[in-house]
C-alpha positions in Angstrom: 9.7 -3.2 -23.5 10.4 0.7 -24.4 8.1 3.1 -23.0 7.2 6.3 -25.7 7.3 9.7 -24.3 3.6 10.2 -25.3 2.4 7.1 -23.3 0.0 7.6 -20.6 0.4 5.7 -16.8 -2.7 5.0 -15.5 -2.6 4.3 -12.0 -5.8 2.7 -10.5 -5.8 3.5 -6.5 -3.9 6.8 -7.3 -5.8 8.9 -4.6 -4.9 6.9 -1.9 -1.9 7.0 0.3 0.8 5.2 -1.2 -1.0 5.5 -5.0 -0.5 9.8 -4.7 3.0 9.4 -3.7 3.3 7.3 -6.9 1.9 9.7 -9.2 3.9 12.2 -7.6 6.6 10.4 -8.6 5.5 9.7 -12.0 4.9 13.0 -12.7 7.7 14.2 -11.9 9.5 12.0 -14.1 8.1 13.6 -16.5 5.1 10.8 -17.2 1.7 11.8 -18.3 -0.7 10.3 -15.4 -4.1 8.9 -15.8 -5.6 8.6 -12.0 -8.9 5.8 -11.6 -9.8 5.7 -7.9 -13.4 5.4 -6.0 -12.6 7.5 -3.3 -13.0 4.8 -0.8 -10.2 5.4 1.3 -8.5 8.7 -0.4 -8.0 11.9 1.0 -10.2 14.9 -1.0 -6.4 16.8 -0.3 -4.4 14.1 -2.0 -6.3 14.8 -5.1 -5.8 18.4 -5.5 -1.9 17.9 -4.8 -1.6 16.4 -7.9 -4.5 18.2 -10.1 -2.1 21.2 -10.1 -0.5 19.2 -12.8 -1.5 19.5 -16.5 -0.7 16.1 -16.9 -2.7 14.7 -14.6 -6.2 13.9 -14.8 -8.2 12.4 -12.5 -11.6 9.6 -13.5 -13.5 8.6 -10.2 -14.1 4.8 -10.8 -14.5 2.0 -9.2 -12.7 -1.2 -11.0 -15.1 -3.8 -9.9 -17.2 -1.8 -12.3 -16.6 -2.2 -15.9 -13.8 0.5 -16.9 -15.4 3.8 -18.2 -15.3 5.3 -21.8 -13.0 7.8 -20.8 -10.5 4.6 -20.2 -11.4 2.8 -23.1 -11.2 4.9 -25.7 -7.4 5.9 -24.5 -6.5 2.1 -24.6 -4.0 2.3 -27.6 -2.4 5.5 -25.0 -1.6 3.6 -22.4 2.1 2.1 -21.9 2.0 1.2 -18.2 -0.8 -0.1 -15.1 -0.1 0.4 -12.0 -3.1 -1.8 -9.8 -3.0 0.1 -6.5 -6.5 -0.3 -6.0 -7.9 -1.9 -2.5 -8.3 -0.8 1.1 -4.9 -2.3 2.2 -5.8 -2.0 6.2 -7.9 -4.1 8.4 -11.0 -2.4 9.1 -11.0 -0.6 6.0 -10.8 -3.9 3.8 -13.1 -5.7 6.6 -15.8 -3.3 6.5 -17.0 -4.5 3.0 -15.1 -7.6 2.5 -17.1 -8.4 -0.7 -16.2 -5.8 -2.0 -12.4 -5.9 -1.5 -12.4 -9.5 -2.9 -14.4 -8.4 -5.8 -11.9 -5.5 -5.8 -8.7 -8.0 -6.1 -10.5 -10.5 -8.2 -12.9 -9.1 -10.5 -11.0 -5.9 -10.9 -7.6 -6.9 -11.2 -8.9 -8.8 -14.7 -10.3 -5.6 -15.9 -7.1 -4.3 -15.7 -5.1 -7.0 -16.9 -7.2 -6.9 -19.5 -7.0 -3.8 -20.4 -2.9 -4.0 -20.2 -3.3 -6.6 -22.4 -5.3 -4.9 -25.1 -3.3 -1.6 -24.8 0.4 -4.3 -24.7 0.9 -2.5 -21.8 2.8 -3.1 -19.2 1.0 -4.6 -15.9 2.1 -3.8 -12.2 0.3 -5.3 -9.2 0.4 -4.5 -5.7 0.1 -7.2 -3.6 1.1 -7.6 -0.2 3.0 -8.7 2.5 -0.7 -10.8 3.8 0.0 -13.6 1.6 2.2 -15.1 3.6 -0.5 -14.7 6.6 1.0 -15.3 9.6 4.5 -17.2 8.9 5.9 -20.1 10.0 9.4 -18.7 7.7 11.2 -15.9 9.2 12.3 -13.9 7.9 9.3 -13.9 4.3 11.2 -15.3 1.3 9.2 -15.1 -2.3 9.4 -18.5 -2.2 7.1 -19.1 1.2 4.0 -20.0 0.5 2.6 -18.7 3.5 0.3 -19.9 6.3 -3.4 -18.2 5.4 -6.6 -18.8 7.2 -8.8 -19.0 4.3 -11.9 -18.6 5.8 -11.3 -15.8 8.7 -12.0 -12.3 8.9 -8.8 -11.0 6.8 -9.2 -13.7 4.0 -11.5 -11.2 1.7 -7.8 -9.5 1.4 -5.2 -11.9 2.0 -7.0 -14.4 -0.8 -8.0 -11.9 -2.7 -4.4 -10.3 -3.3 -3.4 -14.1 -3.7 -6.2 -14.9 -6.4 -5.0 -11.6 -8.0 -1.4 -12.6 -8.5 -2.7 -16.4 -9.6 -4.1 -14.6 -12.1 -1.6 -12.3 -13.4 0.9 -14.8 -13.4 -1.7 -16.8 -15.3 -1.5 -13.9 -17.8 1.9 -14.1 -18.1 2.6 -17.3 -18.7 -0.3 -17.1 -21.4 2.3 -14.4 -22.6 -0.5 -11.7 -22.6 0.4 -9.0 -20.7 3.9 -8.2 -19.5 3.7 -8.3 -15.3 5.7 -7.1 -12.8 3.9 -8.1 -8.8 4.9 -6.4 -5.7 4.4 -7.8 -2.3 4.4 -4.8 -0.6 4.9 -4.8 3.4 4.4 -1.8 5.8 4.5 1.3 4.5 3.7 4.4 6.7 4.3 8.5 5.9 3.0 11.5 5.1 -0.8 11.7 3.3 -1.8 8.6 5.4 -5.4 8.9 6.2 -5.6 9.2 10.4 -8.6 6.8 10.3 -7.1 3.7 8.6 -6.4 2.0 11.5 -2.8 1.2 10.7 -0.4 0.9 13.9 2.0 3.9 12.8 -1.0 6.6 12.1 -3.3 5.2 15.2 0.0 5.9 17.6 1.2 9.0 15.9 -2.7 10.6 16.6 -3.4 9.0 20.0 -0.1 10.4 20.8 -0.1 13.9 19.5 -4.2 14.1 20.7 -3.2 13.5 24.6 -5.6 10.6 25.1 -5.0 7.1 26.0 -2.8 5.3 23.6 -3.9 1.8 22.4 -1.5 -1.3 22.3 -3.3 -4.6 20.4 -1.9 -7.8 22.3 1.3 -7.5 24.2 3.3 -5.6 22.1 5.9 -7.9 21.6 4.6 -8.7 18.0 6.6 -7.2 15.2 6.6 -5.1 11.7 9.3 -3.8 9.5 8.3 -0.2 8.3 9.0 1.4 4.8 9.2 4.7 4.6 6.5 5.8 1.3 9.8 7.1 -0.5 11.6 4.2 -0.5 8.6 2.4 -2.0 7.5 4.2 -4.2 11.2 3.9 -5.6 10.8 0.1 -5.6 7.6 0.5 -7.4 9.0 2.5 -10.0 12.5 0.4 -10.5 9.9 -3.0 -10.5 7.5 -1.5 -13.0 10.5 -0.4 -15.6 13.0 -3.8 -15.2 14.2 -5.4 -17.8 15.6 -8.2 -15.7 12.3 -9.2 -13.3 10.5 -12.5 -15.1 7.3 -13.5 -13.9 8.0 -13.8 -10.6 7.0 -11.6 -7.1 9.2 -9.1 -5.3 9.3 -8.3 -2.0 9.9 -5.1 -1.3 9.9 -3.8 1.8 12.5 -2.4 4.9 13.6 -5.7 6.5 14.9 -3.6 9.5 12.1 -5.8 12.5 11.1 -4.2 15.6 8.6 -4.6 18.1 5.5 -2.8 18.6 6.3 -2.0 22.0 9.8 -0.5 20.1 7.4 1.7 17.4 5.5 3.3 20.3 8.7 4.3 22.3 10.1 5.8 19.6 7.2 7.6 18.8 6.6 8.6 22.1 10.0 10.2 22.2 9.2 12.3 19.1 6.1 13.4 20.4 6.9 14.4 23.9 4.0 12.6 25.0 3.0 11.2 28.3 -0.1 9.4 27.7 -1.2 6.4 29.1 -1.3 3.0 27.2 -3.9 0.6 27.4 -3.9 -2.8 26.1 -6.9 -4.5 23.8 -7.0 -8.2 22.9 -5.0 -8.7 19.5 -7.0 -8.7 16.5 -8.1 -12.5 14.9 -4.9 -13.9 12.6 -2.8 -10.5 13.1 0.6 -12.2 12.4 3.2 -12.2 15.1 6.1 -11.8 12.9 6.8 -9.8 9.6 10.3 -9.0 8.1 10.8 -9.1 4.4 13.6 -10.8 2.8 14.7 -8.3 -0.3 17.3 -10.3 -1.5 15.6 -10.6 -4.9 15.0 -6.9 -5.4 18.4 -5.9 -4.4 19.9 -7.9 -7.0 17.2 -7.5 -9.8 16.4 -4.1 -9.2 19.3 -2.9 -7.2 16.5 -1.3 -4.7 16.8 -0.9 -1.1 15.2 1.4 1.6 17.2 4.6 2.4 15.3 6.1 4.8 15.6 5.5 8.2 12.8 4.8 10.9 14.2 7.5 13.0 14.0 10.2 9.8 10.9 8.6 9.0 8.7 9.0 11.9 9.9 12.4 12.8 8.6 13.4 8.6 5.4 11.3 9.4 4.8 13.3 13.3 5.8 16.6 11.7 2.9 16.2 9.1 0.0 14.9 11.4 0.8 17.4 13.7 0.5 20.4 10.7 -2.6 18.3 10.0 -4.0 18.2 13.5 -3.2 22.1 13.9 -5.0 23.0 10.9 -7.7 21.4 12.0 -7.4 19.1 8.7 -7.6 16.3 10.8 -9.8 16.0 13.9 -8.2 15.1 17.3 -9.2 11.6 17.7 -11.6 11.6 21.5 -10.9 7.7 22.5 -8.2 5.6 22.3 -10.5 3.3 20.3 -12.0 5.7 17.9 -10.1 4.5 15.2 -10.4 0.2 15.2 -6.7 -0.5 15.1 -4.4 -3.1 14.0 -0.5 -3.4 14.1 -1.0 -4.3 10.4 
């Protein structure tokens, strides 16, 4: 499937963290970038990055809602979906888990639907959650996962799993062309301080001087993509010719501890805080490490970016943000309801 220069991209989620990185990318590619996002979770500073751009534009809309005019009319326009759109961290997704289900469920059909109309091309984002907490080590596509159904994080780990049993449905009906990402960590610059993921929670507690939070013991582990690197994937996913109807991991499968995150953090920040420990979160999974195998030979994609270059980019930009006062100095250690997710 060719993609005409005067196609649009619309990218639902676009104004969030990993979604403004992508229409970065797009857009520098040369790609004319249609932005839906309700503004849940997105930073007002992400926005006007990319409205410098004449061929960006920018609809604030929520897909659980029926897609707007503006959308509709440009159907026959668009050439490729991007679905970036859900709160992707614990208590942001937790706060209004109807919402986020509706968000994965109900939404994810108006956009396949639209894809389908337009005979666009369709790209979820789902994520690393479907395989809950794994028995498999390290997550192949093929795992089928261990999910509690009817906990606390099941509003996002069933909904992302609904939404793919329903693209793949799509496909197989041999309506829309998909492409579905199960994205794992992925930290960076433009995170929002206040979305309760490990990397941003230490990165602030550390730079703010106050007690720094551990959930459980430590020992459990991630494996951290850099926002480049994935974005990257994204893009090589989204324009295959080789991927079928099948999920792709992508992620870095390089595994360390918590307890390893916050001393290399620690050793970029200079700080000296305290740690404190909080009992570990309901169903947090004690092990994630993606296998990539499948993208690596379909897409030829692999993380290039370090965790050491990462963290220091990541540190370097909360610490601009903290200094211009664009983002406040968190005053507890549990200001922010954290998770090692």
């Amino acid at each position: 499937m060719s993609k005409r220069s005067d196609q649009i991209t619309l990218v639902a989620g676009g104004a969030g963290f990993i979604g403004s990185h992508l229409c970065r990318a797009l857009l520098d590619r040369g790609e004319t970038v249609l932005c839906l996002d309700n503004l849940q979770t997105a930073r007002p500073s992400n926005l006007r990055l990319l409205e410098r751009d004449e061929r960006f534009e920018f609809i604030e809309a929520d897909i659980v809602n029926p897609l707007p005019l503006d959308v509709l009319e440009r159907t026959w326009s668009i050439g490729r979906v991007y679905n970036l759109a859900c709160a992707a961290s614990p208590p942001q997704y937790q706060a209004n888990p109807e919402h986020t289900m509706l968000t994965n469920v109900v939404g994810t059909d108006h956009l396949l639907r639209l894809a389908e109309r337009a005979d666009a091309r369709f790209l979820l984002t789902s994520t690393s959650e479907v395989y809950g907490d794994p028995e498999a080590h390290p997550q192949h596509e093929d795992y089928r996962g261990w999910v509690n159904c009817t906990g606390p994080r099941a509003c996002y780990d069933e909904g992302k799993r609904a939404a793919e049993a329903m693209a793949f449905d799509f496909a197989r009906m041999e309506r829309t062309d998909v492409r579905v990402a199960r994205i794992f960590n992925t930290y960076g610059p433009q995170m929002h301080p206040d979305d309760g993921r490990v990397v941003s929670n230490l990165i602030c507690q550390a730079l703010s001087g106050n007690d720094i939070t551990i959930y459980g013991d430590g020992t459990q582990t991630r494996s951290f993509c850099y926002v480049s690197d994935m974005v990257e994937g994204l893009i090589a996913l989204m324009e295959s010719e080789q991927v079928q109807a099948e999920p792709i991991n992508l992620g870095n499968p390089n595994e360390i501890s918590v307890n390893e995150l916050l001393t290399h953090i620690l050793a970029l920040t200079g700080s000296d805080a305290d740690v404190v420990h909080r009992s570990l979160p309901v169903n947090d999974p004690r092990r994630r490490r993606p296998d990539i195998s499948r993208a690596q030979r379909l897409l030829g994609w692999q993380p290039r970016v370090s965790l050491e270059e990462g963290l220091a980019a990541t540190c370097a930009w909360f610490a601009g943000e903290i200094d211009g006062g664009r983002v406040p100095r968190p005053t507890a250690p549990d200001r922010v309801r954290a998770s090692v997710a």
